[in-house]
Structures are given as structure tokens and as C-alpha cells.
C-alpha positions in Angstrom: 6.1 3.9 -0.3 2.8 3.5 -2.7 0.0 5.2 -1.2 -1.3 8.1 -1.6 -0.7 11.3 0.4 -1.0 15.1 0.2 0.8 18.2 2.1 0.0 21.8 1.6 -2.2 23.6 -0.8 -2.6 22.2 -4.5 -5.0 22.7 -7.3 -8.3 20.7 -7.8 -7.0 19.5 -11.2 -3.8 18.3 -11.7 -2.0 20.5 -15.2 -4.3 23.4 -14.7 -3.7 27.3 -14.1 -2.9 27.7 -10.0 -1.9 30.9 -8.8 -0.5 32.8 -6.3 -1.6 36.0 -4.3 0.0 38.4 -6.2 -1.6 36.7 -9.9 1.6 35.5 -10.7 1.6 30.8 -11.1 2.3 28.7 -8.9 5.3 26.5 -11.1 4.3 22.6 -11.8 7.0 19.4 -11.2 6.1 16.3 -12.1 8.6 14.0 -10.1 8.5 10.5 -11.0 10.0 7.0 -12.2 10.4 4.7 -14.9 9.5 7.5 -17.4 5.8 8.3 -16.7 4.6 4.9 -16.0 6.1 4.7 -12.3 5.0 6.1 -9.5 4.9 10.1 -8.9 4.0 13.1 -7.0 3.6 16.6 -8.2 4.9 19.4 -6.4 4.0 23.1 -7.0 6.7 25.8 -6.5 7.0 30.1 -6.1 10.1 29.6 -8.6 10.7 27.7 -11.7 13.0 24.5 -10.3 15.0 24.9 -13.8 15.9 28.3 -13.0 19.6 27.8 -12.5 22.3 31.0 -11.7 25.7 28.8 -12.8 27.1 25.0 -12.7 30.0 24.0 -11.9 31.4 20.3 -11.1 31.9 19.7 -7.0 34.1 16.5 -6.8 34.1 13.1 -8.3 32.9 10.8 -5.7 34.3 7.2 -7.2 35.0 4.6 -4.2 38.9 3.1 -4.2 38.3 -0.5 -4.7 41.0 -2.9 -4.4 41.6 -6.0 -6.2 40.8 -9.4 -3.9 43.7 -12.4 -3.9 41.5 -14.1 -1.3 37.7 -15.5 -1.2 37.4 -15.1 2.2 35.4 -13.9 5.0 35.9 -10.5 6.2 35.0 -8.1 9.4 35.5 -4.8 9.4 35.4 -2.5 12.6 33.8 0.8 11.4 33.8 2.2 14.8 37.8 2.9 14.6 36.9 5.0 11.4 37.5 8.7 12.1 34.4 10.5 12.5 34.4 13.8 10.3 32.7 15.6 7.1 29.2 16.9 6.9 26.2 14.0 6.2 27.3 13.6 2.8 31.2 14.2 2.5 31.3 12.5 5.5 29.7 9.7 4.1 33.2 6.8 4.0 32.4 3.9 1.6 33.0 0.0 2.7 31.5 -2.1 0.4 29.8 -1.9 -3.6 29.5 -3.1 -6.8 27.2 -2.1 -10.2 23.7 -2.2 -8.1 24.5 -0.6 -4.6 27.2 1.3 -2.4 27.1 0.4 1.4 29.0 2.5 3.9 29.0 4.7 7.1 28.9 8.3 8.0 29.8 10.3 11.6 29.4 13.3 11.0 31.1 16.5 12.8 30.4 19.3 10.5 26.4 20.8 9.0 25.3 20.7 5.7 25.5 24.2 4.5 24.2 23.2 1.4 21.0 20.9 0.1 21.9 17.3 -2.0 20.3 15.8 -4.6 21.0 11.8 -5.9 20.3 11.6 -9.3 21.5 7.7 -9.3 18.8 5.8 -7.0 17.0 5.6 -3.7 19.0 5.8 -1.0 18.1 4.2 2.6 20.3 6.0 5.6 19.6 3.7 8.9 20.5 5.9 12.1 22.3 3.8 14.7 22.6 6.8 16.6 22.0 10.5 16.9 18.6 12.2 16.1 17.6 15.3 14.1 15.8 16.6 10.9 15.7 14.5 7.4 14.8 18.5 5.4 13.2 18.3 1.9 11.3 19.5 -0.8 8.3 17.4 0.9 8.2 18.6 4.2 10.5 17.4 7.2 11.1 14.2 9.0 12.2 14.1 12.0 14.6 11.0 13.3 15.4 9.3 15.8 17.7 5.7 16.6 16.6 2.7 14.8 14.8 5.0 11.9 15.3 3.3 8.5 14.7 6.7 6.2 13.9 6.2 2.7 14.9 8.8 0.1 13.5 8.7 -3.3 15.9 9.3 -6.6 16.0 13.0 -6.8 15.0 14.6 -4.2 16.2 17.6 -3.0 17.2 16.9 0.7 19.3 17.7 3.8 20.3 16.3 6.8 20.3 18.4 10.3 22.0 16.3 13.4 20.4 17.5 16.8 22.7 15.1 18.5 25.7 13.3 17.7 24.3 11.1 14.9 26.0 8.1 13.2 24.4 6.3 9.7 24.7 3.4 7.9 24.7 4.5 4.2 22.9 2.6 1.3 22.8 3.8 -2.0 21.1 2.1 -5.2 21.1 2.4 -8.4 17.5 1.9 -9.1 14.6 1.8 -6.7 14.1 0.5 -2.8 11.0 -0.3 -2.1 9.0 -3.2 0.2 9.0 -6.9 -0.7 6.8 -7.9 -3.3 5.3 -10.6 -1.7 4.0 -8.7 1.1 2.4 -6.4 -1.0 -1.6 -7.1 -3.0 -1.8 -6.2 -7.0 -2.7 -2.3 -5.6 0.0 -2.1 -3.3 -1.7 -2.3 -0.2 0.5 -4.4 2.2 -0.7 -7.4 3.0 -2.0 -9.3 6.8 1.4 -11.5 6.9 3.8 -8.8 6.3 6.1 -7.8 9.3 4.9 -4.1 8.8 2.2 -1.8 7.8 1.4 1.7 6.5 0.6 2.7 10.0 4.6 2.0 10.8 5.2 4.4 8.2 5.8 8.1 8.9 5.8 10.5 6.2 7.3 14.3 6.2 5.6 15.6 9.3 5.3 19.5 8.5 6.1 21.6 5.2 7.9 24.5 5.0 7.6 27.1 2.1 10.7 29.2 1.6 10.3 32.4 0.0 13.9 33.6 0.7 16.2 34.7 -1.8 19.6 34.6 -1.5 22.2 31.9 -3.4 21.7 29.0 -2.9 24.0 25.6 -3.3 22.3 21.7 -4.7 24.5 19.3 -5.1 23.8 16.4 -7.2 25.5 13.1 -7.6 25.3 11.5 -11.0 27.7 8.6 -12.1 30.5 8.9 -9.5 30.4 12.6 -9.6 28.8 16.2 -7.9 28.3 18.9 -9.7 27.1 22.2 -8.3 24.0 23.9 -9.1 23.6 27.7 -7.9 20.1 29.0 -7.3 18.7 32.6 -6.4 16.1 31.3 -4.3 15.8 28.3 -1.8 15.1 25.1 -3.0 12.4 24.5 -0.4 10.3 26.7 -2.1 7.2 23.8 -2.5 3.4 25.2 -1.2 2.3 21.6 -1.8 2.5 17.9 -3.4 0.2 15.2 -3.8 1.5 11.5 -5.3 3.1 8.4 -4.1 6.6 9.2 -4.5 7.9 10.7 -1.5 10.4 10.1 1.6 9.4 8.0 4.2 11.0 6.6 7.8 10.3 3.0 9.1 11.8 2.5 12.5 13.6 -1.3 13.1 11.5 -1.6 16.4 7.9 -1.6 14.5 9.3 -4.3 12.4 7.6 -7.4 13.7 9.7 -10.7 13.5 8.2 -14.0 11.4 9.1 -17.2 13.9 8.2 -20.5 13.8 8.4 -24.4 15.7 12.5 -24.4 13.6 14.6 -22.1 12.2 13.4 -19.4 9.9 15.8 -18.4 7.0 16.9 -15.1 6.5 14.2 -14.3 3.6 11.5 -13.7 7.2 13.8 -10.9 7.8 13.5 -8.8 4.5 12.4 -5.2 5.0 13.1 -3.6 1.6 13.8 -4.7 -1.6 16.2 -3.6 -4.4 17.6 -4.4 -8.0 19.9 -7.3 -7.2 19.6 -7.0 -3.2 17.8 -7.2 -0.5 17.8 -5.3 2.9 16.9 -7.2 6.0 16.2 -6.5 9.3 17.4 -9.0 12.7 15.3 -7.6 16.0 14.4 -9.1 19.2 12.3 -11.9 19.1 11.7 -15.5 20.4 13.4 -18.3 19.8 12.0 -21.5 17.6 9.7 -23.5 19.9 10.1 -27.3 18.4 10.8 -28.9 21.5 14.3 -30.0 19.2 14.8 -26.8 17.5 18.0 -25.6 17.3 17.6 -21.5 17.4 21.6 -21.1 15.5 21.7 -20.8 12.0 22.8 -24.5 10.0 26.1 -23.8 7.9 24.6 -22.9 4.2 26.3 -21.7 1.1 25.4 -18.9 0.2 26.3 -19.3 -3.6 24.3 -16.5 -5.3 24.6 -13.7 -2.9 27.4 -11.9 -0.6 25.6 -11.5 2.7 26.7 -8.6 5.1 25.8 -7.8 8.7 26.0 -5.0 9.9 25.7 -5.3 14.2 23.8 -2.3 16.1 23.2 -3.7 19.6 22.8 -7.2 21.9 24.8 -10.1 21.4 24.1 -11.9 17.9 23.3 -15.5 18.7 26.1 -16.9 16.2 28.9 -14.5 16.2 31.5 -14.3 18.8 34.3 -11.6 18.6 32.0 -9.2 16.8 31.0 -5.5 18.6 28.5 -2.7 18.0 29.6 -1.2 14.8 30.7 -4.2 13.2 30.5 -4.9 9.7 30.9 -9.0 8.3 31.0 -9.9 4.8 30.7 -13.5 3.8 30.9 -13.8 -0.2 29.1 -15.9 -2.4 30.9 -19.7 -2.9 31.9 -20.6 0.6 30.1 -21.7 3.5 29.5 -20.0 6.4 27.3 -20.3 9.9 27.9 -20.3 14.0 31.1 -19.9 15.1 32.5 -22.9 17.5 30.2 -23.0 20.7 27.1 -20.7 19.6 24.8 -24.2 18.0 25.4 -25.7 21.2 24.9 -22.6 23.2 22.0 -21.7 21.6 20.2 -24.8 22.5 16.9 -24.2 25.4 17.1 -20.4 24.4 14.1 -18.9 24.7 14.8 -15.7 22.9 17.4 -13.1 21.5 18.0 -9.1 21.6 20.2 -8.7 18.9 19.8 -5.6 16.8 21.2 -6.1 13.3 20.9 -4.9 9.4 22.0 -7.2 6.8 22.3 -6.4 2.8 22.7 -9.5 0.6 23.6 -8.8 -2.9 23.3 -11.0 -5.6 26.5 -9.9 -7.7 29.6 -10.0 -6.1 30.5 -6.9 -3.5 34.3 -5.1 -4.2 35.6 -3.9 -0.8 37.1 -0.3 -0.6 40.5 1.0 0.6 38.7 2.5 3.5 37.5 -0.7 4.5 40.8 -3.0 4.9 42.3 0.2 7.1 39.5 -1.5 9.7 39.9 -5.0 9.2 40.0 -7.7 11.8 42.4 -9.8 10.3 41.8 -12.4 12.0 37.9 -13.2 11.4 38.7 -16.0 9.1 40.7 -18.3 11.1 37.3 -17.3 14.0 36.1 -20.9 13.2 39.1 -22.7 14.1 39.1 -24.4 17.3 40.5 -22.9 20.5 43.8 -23.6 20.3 44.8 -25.4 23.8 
């Protein structure tokens, strides 16, 4: 999120001499993107960050993605996945192609080591559960409906304080808001559904002294490798920048309605390299005294558009569940199953509770995914048989 903020103790010029108690310097990291011309923060450690005991390579991580026959619609039931794994092995990948991976994660077991994503952003929404987002910045704490936003390599680990349940995305490039809600300086702007005040950044920063060994592991190209350090990675006395992770909850976005039917564009939260993140919440209905408040059928021919269903009853779905994961590709139409326009007609509002990623390059679905398919969903706009 680009503005500016500061945590801890750093030095009144940025690239100058800063030491500690004992005499010895304070160790400078420049973090940013895009070479030097994106945005940045610089953090000051007790220990060099390059100061690596041993490597060694974890795991490769590659989703198993399976040829399609069909162009179809699909629903997969993520909730009859087996919960299991720590934050990040337990992390079980749906959906993906070249720009983004989407997927779930329940886990059972801690982190007993910190993770790094040398790939992209991430974005982890928590449909349940609540805890401790730990980083090199300082901590954020979570809680249901928090979208938390995790800049390309930071050091980072998750601490459940209740059962927690995520839904996983992870780019390739940057996630950041829409452009079109945001001025030439970044500042967002009056019509967008959020502010900076919705934003909450690391709450409190820890400095770790300890010494001990120490696990990172960082994911690069479909793989993990294992760096060993003598000292603990939260080692920061303080940062200043614009790059940093951030939390948005889905509550304090605030819906964009009018007299008809808003398309789905209204609902965009964050934006990526060749997808978009959006964000359905309870709101009112269209008020033209004719409106029809269920999506018209469209074609969708330059994106694959997937739901993913938290909570309430979405207006034009029937035989969907908490949990829920749709995925209606690019080159066939889609829109209300039988009954919903109808029913939908002198509604005055919704409570539906949904994410939804639309990618414009096709999505390849994983193994993992068609063990939790509904079969069924594309015959779902048939007629009742009698």
C-alpha cells in the first residue's frame, strides 16, 4: 500500500553510519521493486541478512495440473478437502496459470520455521480462524474477513490462535489497489470503496536478538530451498518506506450501487498482472423501480471468473455452500441459475459474503481440485426435471 510509514528506531539520513550500543552498525536493506524505481522501505538489522550458515533445497512445490477435454463450468467443494500441514505445506492448490496460483489452506500443525516468496505478492483472505501474520515489519494480528497483503520477499510467518482456514493467492508480480481509485501520488481517491484509514499496518515490532539456528524458506520458480541462519530473522530495530504488509478487512469495503445492475468491475478490491481480485458484501439492491437486482447472462470471453463463497445465500447461485469454489472459463456464457432473475425481483438487499478472481489468461485446474468436484454443476441450469 503506497504511503508512507515508519516503525522503530532509524537514522536521520537514509545510507549513513547508525550504530548500536555497543559501537558496532546497525546493518542496512534496501527492500524494494522493479529494480530501484518501485516502491521501497529500508529496514535496519543487529545481523547482516546475507549472513547465511548452509542451503539446501526443501521441496519442489509445482501444482499437478491436468489436461481439460471439456470447456465447461466447474464447482469445487473445498470444504471436503482434508485439513492438515502447517500455513504453508498445508497450503492445497485449485486453480493457476503463468500469472497467479489460487487455492486453500486448513491448517493443523505451527510453522516452526519463517517463509519467504521470492515469486510475487501474495494475498491470504481468512474465512476463519484468527491469529498473528509475524514479520520482519512488525506483527499483524487477524481476524475473519481480513484480506492480508504480503509483499514479494518478505520474511513472514503465520501463528493460528484458533482454528484458521485461508483462501490462498499467489502472483507473480505485484497486488496492489485499482488504479482508477488511486490520484497521480497514490492517494486514494473520494469514490473509491476504501481508504487508508481501512488499512492496518504491522501493529508492534519485535527485535530479536536471539541466537540459535534458524530455518527461511523461500519459494522461487516452483521450488523451496532452505536457508539456515545463526540468528533470528526478526532481527529489524526499524523500517521506514512504502513497501510493507498490510490487512484490509472485507467488511470496511464499502459496496458501489446504483438505480440497475452494477457489473462486477464496482466490486474490484485489488489489482494484479492479468487479474483482478474482487470483493461481493452486503449491500442494497438496485433501486430502479424495474431493476432486476440478478446478474443478465454475459460472456465472459477474456477472463475465467471464479467465486469463491464465504457466507449468506448468493443471489444467483443455487446448490452452492460456504466453502465453494465456481469457475466459469472464458468463451461461454454464464448467469442466474433457473428461478434466481425472477426471485430476485422487489429484493431490497443481499448478505452474501464472496471473493471472486477473474483472470485474463486461461486458469489450469489441479488434481486436487477434480477430487472435490460437483459433477453435476454444469447440467445446474437445466430445468427441473418433472
Amino acid at each position: 500500500m503506497a504511503f508512507y510509514h515508519c516503525m522503530g528506531e532509524v537514522p536521520k539520513k537514509r545510507h549513513t553510519t547508525y550504530y548500536k550500543p555497543n559501537g558496532e552498525l546497525y546493518r542496512e536493506q534496501v527492500m524494494g521493486t522493479k529494480g530501484f524505481s518501485g516502491i521501497q522501505s529500508i529496514l535496519y538489522h543487529h545481523n547482516p541478512p546475507t549472513q547465511v550458515r548452509s542451503t539446501s533445497k526443501f521441496a519442489d512445490w509445482k501444482p499437478e495440473f491436468v489436461p481439460q477435454h471439456e470447456l465447461r463450468h466447474q464447482h469445487f467443494k473445498t470444504f471436503d478437502l482434508r485439513p492438515g500441514g502447517d500455513p504453508i505445506t498445508g497450503r492445497c492448490y485449485l486453480l493457476g496459470n503463468d500469472d497467479v496460483l489460487m487455492g486453500v489452506c486448513v491448517p493443523t500443525e505451527p510453522m516452526n520455521y519463517f517463509y519467504r516468496n521470492a515469486d510475487g505478492d501474495e494475498v491470504l483472505f481468512v474465512h476463519e480462524g484468527e491469529g498473528e501474520l509475524q514479520t520482519t515489519f512488525g506483527t499483524l494480528p487477524y481476524w475473519p474477513g481480513d484480506y492480508l497483503v504480503i509483499p514479494i520477499g518478505t520474511t513472514y510467518r503465520l501463528v493460528p490462535s484458533a482454528p484458521s482456514r485461508f483462501l490462498v493467492i499467489e502472483s507473480q508480480n505485484e497486488i496492489v489497489p485499482p488504479k482508477r481509485y488511486r490520484n497521480e501520488h497514490g492517494q486514494l481517491l473520494e469514490h473509491s470503496p476504501y481508504c487508508e484509514r481501512d488499512i492496518r499496518v504491522p501493529e508492534r515490532l519485535e527485535t530479536h536478538v536471539e541466537s540459535g539456528e534458524f530455518e527461511v524458506r523461500v519459494k522461487k520458480q516452483s521450488a523451496v530451498y532452505s536457508y539456515f541462519f545463526d540468528f533470528h530473522p526478526f532481527d529489524v530495530v526499524g523500517w521506514d518506506g512504502f513497501l510493507y504488509p498490510y490487512a484490509l478487512s472485507i467488511h470496511d469495503f464499502e459496496p458501489i450501487t446504483g438505480r440497475i445492475h452494477q457489473p462486477p468491475p464496482v466490486h474490484q478490491t485489488f489489482a494484479g498482472q492479468n487479474f483482478v481480485i474482487c470483493s461481493f458484501v452486503p449491500r442494497l439492491y438496485d433501486y430502479h423501480p424495474q431493476s432486476i437486482p440478478a446478474p443478465y447472462f454475459h460472456s465472459n470471453v477474456e477472463s475465467d471468473e471464479v467465486l469463491y463463497y464465504v457466507k449468506g445465500n448468493f443471489m444467483s447461485r443455487k446448490g452452492v455452500f460456504e466453502g465453494s469454489i465456481t469457475l466459469h472459463p472464458m468463451g461461454i456464457p454464464h448467469g442466474p441459475h433457473p428461478g434466481k432473475i425472477e426471485g430476485s425481483i422487489g429484493k431490497k438487499e443481499t448478505t452474501e459474503l464472496a471473493v471472486m478472481l477473474d483472470t485474463f489468461h486461461p486458469l489450469q485446474v489441479t488434481r486436487q481440485a477434480l477430487s472435490v468436484e460437483d459433477g453435476g454443476y454444469m447440467e445446474s441450469w437445466l430445468p427441473p426435471k418433472e
